[in-house]
BALUMPA-769839 format. One record per residue: x, y, z of N, C-alpha, C in turn. Coordinates in pm, 1 decimal. Each point is the difference from the previous one (the first is absolute). Layout:
+----------+----------+----------+----------+----------+----------+----------+----------+----------+
|       nX |       nY |       nZ |      caX |      caY |      caZ |       cX |       cY |       cZ |
+----------+----------+----------+----------+----------+----------+----------+----------+----------+
|        X |        Y |        Z |        X |        Y |        Z |        X |        Y |        Z |
...
+----------+----------+----------+----------+----------+----------+----------+----------+----------+
% end
This chain:
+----------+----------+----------+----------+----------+----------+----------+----------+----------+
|       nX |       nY |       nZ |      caX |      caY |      caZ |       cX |       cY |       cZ |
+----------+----------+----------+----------+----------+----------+----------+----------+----------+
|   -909.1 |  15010.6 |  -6180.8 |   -117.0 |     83.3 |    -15.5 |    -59.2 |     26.7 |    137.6 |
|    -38.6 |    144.9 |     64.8 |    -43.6 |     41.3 |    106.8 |   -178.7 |    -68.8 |     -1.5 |
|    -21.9 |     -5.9 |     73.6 |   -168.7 |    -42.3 |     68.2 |    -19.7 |    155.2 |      8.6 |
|   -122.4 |     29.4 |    -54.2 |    -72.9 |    131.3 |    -15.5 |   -112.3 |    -42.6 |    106.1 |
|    -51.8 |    112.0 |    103.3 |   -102.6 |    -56.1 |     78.2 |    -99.7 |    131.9 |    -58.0 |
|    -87.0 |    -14.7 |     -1.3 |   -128.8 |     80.5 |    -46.9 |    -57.9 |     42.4 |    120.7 |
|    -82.9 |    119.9 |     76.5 |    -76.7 |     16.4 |     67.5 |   -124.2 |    -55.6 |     -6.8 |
|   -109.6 |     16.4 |     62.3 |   -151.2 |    -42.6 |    -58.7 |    -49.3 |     93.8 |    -74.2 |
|     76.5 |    146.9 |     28.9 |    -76.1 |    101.1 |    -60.9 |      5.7 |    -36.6 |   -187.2 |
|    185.3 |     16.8 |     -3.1 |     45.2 |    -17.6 |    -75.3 |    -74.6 |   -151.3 |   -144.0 |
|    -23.6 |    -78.4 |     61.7 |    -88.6 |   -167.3 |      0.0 |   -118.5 |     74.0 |    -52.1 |
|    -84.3 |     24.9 |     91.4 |   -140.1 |     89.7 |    -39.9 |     -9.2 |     88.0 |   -154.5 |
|     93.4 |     50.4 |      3.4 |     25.1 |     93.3 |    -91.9 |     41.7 |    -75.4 |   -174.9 |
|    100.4 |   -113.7 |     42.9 |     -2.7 |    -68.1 |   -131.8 |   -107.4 |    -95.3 |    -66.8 |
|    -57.0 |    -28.3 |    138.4 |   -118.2 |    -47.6 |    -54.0 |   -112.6 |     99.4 |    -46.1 |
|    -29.5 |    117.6 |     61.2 |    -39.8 |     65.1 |    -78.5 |      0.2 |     18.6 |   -118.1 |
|    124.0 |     65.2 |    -77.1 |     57.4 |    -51.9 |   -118.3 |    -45.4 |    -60.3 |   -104.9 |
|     14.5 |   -163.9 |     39.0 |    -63.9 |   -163.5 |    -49.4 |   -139.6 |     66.3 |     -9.6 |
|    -99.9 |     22.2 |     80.5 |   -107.7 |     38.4 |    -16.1 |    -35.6 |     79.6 |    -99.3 |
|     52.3 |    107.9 |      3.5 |    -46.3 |    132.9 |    -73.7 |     63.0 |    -51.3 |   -144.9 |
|     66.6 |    -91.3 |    -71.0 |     21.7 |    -75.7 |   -105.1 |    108.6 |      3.9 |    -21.3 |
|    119.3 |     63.0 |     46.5 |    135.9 |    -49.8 |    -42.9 |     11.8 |   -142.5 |     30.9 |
|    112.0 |    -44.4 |   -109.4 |     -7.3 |   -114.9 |    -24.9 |    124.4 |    -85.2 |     72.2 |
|     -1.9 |   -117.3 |     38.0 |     72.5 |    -62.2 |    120.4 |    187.6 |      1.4 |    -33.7 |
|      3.2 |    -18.8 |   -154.0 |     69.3 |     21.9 |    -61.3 |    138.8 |    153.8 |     50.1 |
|    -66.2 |    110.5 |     -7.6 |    -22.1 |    110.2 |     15.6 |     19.2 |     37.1 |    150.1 |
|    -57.5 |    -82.4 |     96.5 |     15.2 |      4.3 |    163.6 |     91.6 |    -58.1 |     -2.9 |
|     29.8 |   -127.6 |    -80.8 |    156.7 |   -114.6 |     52.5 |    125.6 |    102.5 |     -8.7 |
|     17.1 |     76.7 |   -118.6 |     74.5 |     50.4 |    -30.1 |     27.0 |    161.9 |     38.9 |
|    -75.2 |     50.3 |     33.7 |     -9.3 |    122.7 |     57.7 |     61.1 |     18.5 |    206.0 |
|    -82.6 |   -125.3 |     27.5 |     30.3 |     -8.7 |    128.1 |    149.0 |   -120.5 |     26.9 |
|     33.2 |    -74.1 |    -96.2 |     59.6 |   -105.5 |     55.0 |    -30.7 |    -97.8 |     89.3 |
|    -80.4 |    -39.1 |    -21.1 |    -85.1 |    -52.6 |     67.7 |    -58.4 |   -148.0 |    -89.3 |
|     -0.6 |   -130.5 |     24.2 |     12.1 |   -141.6 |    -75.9 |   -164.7 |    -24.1 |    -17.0 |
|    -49.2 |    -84.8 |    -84.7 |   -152.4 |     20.5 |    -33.5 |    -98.3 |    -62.4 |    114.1 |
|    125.3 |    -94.4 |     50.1 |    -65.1 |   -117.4 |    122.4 |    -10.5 |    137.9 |    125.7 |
|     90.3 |    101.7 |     23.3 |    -63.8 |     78.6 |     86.5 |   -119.1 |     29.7 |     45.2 |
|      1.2 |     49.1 |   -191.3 |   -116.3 |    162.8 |    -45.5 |   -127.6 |   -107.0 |     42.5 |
|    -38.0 |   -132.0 |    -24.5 |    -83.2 |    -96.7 |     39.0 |    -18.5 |    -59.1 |    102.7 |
|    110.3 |     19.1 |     99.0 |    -20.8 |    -15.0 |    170.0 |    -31.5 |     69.7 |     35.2 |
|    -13.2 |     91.7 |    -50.5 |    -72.3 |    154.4 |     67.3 |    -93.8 |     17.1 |    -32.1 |
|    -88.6 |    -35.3 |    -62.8 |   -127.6 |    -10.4 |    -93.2 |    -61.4 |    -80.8 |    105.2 |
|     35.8 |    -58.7 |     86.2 |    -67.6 |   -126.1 |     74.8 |    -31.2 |     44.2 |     77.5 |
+----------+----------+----------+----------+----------+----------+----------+----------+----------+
% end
């Protein structure tokens, strides 16, 4: 499996996302992206 690197813009933007109410569920799977990420980034 390749390592996906995200920009900040890109980062900014999914958290946006999370915010505006899509659900983490929904970000895991849309972006590929693991839940422990979507929550390091939250920090």
């Amino acid at each position: 499996m390749t390592k996906k690197q995200f920009s900040a813009n890109q980062i900014s933007s999914i958290l946006k996302e999370f915010d505006n109410g899509r659900s983490i569920e929904e970000l895991v799977r849309s972006y590929g992206i693991s839940r422990a990420t979507l929550y390091n980034w939250r920090k």
